[in-house]
VMD Tcl script that builds the backbone (N, CA, C; Angstrom):
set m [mol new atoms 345]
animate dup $m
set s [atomselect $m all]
$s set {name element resname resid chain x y z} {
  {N N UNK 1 A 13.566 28.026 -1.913}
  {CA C UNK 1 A 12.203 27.990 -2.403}
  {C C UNK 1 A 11.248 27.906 -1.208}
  {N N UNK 2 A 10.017 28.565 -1.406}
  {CA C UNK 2 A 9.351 28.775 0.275}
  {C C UNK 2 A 7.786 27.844 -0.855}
  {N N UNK 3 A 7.729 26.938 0.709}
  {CA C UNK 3 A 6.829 26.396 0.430}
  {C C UNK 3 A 5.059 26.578 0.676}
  {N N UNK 4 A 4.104 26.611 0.409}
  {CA C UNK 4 A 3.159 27.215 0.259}
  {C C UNK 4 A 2.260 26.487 1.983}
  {N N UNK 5 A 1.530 26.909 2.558}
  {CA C UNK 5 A 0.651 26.491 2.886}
  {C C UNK 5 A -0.055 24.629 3.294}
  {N N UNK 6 A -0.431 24.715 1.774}
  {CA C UNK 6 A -0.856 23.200 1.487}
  {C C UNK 6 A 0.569 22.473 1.316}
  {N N UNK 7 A 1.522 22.724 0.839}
  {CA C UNK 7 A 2.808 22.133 0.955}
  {C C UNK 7 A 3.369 21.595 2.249}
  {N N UNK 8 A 3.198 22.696 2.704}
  {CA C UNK 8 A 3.607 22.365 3.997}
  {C C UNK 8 A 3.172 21.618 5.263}
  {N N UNK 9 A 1.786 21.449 5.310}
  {CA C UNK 9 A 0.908 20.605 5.477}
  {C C UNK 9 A 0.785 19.211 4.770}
  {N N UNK 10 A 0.994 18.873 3.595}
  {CA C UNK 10 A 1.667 17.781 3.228}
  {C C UNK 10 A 2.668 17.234 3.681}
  {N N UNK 11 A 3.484 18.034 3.719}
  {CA C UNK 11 A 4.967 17.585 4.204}
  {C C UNK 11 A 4.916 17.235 5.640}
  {N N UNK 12 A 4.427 17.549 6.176}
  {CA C UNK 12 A 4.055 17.200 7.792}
  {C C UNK 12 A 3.317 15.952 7.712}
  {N N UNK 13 A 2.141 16.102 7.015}
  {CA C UNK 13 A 1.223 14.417 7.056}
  {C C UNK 13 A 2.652 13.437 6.351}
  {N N UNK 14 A 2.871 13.589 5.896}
  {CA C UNK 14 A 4.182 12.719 4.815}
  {C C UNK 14 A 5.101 12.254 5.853}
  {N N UNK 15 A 5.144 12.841 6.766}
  {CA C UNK 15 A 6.574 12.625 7.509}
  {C C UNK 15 A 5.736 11.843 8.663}
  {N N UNK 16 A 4.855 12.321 9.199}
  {CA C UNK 16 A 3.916 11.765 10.462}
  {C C UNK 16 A 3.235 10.437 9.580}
  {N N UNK 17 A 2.866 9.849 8.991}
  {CA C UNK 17 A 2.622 8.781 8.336}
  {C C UNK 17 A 3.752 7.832 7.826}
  {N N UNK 18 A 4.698 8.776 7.706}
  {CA C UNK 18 A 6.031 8.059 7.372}
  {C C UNK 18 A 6.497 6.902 9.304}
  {N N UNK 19 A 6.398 7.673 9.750}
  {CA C UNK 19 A 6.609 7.777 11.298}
  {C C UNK 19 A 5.419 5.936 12.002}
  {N N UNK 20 A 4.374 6.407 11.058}
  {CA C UNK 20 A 3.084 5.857 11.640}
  {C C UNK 20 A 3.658 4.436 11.055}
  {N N UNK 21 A 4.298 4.082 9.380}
  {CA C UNK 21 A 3.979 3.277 9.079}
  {C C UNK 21 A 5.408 1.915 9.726}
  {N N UNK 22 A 6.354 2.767 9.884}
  {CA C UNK 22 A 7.660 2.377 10.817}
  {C C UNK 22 A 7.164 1.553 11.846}
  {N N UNK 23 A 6.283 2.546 12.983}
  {CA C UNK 23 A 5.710 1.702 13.739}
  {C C UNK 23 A 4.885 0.184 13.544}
  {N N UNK 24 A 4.016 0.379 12.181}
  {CA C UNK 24 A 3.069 -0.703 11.936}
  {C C UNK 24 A 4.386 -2.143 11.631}
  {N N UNK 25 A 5.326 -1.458 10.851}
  {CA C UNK 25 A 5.688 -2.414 10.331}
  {C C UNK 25 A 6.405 -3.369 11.181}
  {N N UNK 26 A 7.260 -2.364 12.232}
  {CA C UNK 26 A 8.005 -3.269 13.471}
  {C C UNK 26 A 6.919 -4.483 14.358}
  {N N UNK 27 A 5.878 -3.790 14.310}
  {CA C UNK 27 A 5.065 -4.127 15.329}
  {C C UNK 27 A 4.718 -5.585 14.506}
  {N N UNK 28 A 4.382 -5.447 12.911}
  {CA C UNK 28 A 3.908 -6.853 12.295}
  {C C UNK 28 A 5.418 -7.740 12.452}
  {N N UNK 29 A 6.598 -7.704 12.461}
  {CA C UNK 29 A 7.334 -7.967 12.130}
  {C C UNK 29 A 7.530 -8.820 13.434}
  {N N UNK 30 A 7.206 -7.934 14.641}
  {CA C UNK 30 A 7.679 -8.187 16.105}
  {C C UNK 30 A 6.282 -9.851 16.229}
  {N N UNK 31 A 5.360 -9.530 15.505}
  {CA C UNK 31 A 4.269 -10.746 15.585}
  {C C UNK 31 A 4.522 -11.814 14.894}
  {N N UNK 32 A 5.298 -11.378 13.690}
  {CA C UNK 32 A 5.335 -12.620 12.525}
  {C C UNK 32 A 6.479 -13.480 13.318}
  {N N UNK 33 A 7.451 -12.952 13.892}
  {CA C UNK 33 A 8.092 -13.950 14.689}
  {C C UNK 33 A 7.548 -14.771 16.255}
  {N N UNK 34 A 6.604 -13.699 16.594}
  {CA C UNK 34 A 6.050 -14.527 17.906}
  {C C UNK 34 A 5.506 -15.994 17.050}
  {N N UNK 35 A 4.729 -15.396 15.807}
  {CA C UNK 35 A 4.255 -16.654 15.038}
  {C C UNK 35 A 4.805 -17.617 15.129}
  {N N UNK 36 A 6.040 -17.479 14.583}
  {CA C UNK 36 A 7.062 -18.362 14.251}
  {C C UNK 36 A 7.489 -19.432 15.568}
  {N N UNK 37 A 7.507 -18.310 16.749}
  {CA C UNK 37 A 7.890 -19.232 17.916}
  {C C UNK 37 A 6.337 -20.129 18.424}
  {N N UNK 38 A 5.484 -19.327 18.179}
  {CA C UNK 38 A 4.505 -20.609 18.346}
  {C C UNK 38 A 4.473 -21.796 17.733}
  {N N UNK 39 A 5.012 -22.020 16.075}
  {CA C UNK 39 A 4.907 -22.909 15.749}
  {C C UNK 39 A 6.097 -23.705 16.269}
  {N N UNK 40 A 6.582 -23.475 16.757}
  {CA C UNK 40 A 8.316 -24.696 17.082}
  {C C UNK 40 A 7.701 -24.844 17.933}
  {N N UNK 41 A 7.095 -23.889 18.645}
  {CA C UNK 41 A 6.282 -24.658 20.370}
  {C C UNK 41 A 5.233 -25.734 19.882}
  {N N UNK 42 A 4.460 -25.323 18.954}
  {CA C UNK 42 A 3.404 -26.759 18.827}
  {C C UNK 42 A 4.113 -27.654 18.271}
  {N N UNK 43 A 4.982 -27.772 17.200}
  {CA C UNK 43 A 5.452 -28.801 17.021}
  {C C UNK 43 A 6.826 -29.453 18.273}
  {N N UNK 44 A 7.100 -29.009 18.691}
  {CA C UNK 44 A 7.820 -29.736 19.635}
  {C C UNK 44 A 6.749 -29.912 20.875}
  {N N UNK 45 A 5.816 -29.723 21.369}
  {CA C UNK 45 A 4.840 -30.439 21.947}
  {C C UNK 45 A 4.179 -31.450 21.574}
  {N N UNK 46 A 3.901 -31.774 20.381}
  {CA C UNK 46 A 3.402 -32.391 19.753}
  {C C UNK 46 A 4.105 -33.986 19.014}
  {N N UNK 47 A 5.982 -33.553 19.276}
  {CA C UNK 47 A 6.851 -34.902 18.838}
  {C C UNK 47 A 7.107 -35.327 20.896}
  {N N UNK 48 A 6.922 -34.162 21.953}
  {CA C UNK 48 A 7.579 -34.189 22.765}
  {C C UNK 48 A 6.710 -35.668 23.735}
  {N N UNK 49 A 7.365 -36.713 24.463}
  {CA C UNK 49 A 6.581 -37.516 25.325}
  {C C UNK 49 A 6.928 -37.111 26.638}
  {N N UNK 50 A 7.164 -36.232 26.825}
  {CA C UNK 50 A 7.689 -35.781 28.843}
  {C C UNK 50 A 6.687 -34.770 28.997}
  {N N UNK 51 A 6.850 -34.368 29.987}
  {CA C UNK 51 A 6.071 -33.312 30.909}
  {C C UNK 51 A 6.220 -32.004 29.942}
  {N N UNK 52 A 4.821 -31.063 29.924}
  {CA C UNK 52 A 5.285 -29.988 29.122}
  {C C UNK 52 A 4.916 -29.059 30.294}
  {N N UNK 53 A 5.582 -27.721 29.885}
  {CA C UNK 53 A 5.812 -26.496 30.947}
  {C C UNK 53 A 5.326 -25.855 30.108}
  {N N UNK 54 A 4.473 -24.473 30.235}
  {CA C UNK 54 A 4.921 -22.989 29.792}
  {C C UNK 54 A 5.136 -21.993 30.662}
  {N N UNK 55 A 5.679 -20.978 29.983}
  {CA C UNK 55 A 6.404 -19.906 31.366}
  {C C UNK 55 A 5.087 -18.918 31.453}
  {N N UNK 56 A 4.949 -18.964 32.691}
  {CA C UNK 56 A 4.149 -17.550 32.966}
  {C C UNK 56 A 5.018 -16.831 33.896}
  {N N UNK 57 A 5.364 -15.656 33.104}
  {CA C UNK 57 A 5.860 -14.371 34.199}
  {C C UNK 57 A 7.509 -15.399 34.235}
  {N N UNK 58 A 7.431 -15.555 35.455}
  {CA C UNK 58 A 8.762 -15.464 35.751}
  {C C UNK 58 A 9.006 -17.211 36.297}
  {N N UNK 59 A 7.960 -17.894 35.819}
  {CA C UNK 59 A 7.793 -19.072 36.433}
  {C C UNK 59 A 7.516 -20.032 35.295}
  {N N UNK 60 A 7.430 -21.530 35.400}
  {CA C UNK 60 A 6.879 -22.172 34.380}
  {C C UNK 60 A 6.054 -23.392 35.334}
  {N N UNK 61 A 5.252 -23.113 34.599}
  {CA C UNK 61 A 3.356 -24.320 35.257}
  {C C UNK 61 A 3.322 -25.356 34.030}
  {N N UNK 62 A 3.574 -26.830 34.474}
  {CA C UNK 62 A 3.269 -27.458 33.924}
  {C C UNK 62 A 1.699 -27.649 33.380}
  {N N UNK 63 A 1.677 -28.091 31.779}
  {CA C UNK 63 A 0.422 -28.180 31.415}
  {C C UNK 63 A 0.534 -29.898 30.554}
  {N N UNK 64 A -0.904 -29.848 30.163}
  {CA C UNK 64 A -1.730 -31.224 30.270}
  {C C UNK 64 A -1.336 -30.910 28.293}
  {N N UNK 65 A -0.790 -31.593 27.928}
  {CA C UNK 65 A -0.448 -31.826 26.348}
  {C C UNK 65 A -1.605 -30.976 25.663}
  {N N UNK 66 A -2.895 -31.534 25.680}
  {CA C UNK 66 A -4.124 -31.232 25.028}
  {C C UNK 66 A -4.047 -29.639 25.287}
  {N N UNK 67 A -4.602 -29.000 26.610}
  {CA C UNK 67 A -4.559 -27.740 26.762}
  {C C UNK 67 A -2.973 -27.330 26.280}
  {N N UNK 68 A -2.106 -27.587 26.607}
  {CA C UNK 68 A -1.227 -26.665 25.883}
  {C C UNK 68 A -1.384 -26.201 24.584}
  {N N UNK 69 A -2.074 -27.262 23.416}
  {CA C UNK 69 A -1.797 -27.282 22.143}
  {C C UNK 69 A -2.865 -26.324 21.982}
  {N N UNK 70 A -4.238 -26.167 22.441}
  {CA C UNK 70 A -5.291 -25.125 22.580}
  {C C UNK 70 A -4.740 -24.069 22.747}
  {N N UNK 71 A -4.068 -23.744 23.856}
  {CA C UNK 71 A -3.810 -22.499 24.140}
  {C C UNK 71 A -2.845 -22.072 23.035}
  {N N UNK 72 A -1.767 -22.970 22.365}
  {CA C UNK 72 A -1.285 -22.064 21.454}
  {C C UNK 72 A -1.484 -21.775 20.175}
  {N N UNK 73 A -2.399 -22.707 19.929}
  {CA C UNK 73 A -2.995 -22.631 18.654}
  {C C UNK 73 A -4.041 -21.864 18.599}
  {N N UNK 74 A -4.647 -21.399 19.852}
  {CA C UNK 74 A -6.051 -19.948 20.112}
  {C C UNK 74 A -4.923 -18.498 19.847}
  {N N UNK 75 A -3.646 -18.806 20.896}
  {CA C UNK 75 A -2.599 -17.587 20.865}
  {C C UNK 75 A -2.104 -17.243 19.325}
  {N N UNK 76 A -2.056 -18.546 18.245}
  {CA C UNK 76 A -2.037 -18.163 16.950}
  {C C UNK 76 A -2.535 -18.013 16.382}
  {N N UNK 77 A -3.825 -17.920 16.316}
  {CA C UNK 77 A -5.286 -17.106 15.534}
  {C C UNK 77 A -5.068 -15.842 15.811}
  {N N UNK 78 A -4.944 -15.466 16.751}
  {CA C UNK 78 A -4.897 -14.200 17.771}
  {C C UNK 78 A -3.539 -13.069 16.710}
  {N N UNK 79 A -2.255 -13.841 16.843}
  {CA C UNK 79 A -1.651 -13.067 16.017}
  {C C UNK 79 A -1.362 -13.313 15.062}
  {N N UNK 80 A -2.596 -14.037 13.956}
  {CA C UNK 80 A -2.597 -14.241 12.686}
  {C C UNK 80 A -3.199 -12.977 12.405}
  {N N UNK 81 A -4.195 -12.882 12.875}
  {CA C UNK 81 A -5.467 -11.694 12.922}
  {C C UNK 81 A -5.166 -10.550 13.036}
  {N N UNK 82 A -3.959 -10.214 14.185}
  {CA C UNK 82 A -3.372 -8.857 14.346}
  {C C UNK 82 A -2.357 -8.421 13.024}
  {N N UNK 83 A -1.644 -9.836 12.970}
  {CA C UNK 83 A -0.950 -9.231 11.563}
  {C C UNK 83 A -1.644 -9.415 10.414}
  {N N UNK 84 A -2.516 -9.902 10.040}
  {CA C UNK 84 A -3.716 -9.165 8.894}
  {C C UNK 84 A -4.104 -7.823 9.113}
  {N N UNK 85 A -4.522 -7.563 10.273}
  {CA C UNK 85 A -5.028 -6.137 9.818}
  {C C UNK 85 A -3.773 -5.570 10.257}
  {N N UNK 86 A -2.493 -5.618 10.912}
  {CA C UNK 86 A -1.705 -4.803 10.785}
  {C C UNK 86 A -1.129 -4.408 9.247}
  {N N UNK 87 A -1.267 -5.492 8.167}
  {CA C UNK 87 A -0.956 -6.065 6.935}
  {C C UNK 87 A -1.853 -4.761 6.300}
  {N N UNK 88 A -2.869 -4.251 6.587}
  {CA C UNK 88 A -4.346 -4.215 6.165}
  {C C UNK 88 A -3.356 -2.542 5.881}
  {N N UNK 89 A -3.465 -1.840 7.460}
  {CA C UNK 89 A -2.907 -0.540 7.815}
  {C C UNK 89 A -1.904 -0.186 7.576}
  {N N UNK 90 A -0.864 -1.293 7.177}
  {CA C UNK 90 A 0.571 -0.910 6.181}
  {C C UNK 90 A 0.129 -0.739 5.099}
  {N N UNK 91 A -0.719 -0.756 4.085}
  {CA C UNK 91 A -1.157 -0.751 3.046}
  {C C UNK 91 A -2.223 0.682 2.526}
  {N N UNK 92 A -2.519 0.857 3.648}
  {CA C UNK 92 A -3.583 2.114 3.719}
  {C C UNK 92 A -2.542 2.983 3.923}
  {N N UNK 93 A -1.467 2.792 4.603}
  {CA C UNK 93 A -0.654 3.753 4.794}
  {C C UNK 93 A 0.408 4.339 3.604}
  {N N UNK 94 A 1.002 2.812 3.080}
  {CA C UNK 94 A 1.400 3.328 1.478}
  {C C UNK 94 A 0.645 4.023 0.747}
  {N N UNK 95 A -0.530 3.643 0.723}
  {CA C UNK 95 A -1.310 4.717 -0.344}
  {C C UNK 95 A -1.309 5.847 0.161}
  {N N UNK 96 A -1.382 6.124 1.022}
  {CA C UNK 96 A -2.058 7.525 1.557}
  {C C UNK 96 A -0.409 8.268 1.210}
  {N N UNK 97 A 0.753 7.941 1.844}
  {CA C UNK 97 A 2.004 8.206 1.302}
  {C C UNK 97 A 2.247 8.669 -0.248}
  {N N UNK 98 A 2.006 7.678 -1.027}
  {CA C UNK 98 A 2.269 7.544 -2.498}
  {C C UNK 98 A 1.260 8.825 -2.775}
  {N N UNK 99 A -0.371 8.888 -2.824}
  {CA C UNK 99 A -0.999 9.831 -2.707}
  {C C UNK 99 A -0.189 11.009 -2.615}
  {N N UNK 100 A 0.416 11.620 -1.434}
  {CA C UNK 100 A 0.350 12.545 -1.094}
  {C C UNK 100 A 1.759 13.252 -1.516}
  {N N UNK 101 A 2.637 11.986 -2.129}
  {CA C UNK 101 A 4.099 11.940 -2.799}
  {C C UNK 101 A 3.622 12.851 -4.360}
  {N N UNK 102 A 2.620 11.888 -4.658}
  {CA C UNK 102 A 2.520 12.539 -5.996}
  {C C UNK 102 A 1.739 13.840 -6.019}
  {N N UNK 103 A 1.007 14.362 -5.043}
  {CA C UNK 103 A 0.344 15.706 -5.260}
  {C C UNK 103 A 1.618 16.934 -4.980}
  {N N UNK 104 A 2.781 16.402 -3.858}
  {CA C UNK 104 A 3.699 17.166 -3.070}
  {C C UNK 104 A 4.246 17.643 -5.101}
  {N N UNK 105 A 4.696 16.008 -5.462}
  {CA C UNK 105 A 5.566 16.391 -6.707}
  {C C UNK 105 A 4.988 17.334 -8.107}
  {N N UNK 106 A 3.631 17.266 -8.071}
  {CA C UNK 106 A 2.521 17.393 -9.245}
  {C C UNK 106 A 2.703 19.449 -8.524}
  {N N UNK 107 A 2.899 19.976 -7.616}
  {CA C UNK 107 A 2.656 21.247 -6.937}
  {C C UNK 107 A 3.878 21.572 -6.859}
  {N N UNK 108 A 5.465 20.835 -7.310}
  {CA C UNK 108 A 6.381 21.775 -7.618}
  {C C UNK 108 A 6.865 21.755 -8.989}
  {N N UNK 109 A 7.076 22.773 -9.835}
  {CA C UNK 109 A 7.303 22.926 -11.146}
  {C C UNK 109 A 8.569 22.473 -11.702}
  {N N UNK 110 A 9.425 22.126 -11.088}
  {CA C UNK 110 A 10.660 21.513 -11.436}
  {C C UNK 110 A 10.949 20.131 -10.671}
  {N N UNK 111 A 10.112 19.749 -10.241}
  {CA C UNK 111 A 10.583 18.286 -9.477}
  {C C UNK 111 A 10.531 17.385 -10.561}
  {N N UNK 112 A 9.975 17.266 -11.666}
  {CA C UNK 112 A 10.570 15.977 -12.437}
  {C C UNK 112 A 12.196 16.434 -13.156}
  {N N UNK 113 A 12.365 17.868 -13.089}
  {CA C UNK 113 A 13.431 18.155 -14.027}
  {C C UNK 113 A 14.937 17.810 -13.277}
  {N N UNK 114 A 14.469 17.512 -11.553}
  {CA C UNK 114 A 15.116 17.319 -10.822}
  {C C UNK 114 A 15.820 15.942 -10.538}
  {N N UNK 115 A 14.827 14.902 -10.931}
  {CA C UNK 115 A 15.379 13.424 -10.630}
  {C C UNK 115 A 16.409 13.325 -12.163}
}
mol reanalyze $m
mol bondsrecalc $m
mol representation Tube
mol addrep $m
């Protein structure tokens, strides 16, 4: 069966959005766990009474309790925010998918006779 034009052009956005949303999702996924490690870091700063470190690069600089807990609790706004709107653009991206699922299926004459 040869596909038309606009078909085929669908099928390309379909696959390149398919592509797009892979990326979004690793990327929220790759944050929701940085999340995660921020919070074991504030709470174990926070039960901890010794000296606290964080690593920069390839090194670790002791820090002052107070600023540590700032800095990671600013660093978790930061990728609360990214994974909201990454949240935001996985979602724009299903639709636009689903959209373009149902016009692909609605433009061939036997695709429901098919499932």
């Amino acid at each position: 069966m040869e596909l038309s034009e606009s078909q085929r052009n669908d099928l390309m956005e379909f696959q390149s959005l398919q592509q797009q949303l892979q990326v979004v999702v690793m990327q929220k996924q790759q944050l929701q766990m940085a999340s995660a490690e921020i919070d074991r870091a504030l709470e174990a700063s926070s039960t901890s009474t010794g000296k606290l470190y964080r690593s920069v690069g390839s090194i670790l600089v002791q820090k002052e309790p107070d600023v540590l807990k700032k800095e990671l609790s600013s660093e978790k706004e930061m990728v609360k925010l990214r994974v909201d709107s990454l949240g935001k653009q996985e979602e724009k991206l299903k639709t636009r998918l689903t959209e373009i699922q149902d016009k692909f299926e609605k433009s061939m004459p036997d695709a429901g006779k098919r499932k």
